[in-house]
C-alpha positions, 0 to 999 in steps of 0.5 A: 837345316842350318840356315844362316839368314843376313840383311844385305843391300834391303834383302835377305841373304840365306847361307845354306850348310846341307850341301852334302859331300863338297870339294874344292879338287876338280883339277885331280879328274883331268889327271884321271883321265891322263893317268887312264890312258897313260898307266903309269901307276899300273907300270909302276905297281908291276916293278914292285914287289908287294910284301902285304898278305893278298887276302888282306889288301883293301887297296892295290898297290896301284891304286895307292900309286895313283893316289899318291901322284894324284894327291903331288899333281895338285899340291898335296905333296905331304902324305899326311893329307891323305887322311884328309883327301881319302873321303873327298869325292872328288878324289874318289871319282878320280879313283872311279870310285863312287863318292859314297864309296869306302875311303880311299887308303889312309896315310898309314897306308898309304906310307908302307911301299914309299918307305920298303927298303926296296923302292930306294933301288928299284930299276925297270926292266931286268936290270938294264939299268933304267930308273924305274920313274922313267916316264919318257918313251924310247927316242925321247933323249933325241927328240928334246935335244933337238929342241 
C-alpha cells in the first residue's frame, strides 16, 4: 500500500490510494433511471438505420445513444471524453453495467452514427415531417401554451 502519513493538529493523518474504482458522476444514475422509463435512446435507435456489420457490433446503437445523452446531461458534452468515462463505474452502472464490465464505447465509437450523413435529415415517423429529437408528447404545444 501507498500510504501517505502527515502530522496535523498533534495526530497523524493517513492518506490512503487503494480505494479501487472511484467516480465523481453519481448525478448520471438519476439520469438512468429517467432514461429506463422514458426510452428515448431506444426510440431514437429504431429511427436510425445501422450500417455496421451485425456479427461485429460490441455496443448497440442505443446504448451508445444513451451513452452519449448521458455523458451531455451532466457536462461532458465533448465526445472526446468518452475515452475517458468509458471505464468510469459509475457511468457503467448507469448502463446496467458491472463496474468490472467491459468498457463502455470509445470515441471513435462512439462518433460513427453522430457523423452518418443521414442523422443530419432524419425525421420520426414515415415522413410526417416530425424532428426526429422530438421528445414532447401529442398535445404538449397546447398545454405550454397555456402557460
Amino acid at each position: 500500500m501507498n500510504d501517505l502519513t502527515l502530522p496535523a493538529g498533534g495526530k497523524s493523518v493517513v492518506a490512503r490510494f487503494d480505494g479501487g474504482r472511484l467516480s465523481s458522476n453519481s448525478g448520471v444514475l438519476p439520469l438512468a433511471e429517467v432514461e429506463k422509463r422514458l426510452r428515448v435512446a431506444e426510440r431514437l435507435a429504431r429511427c436510425l438505420d445501422d450500417p455496421r456489420c451485425p456479427n461485429q457490433i460490441a455496443h448497440s446503437l442505443a446504448d451508445m445513444i444513451v451513452f452519449r445523452m448521458k455523458m451531455i446531461a451532466t457536462g461532458y458534452e465533448d465526445g472526446n471524453d468518452a475515452n475517458r468515462l468509458r471505464s468510469d463505474p459509475v457511468f457503467k452502472m448507469a448502463q446496467d453495467a458491472l463496474p468490472s464490465s467491459r468498457d463502455l464505447a470509445s470515441q471513435s465509437t462512439m462518433c460513427r452514427p453522430e457523423n452518418l450523413p443521414e442523422c443530419r435529415s432524419c425525421r420520426h415517423g414515415a415522413g410526417d415531417g416530425r424532428p426526429l429529437l422530438r421528445l414532447l408528447p401529442a398535445g404538449a404545444e397546447a398545454d405550454r401554451a397555456r402557460h
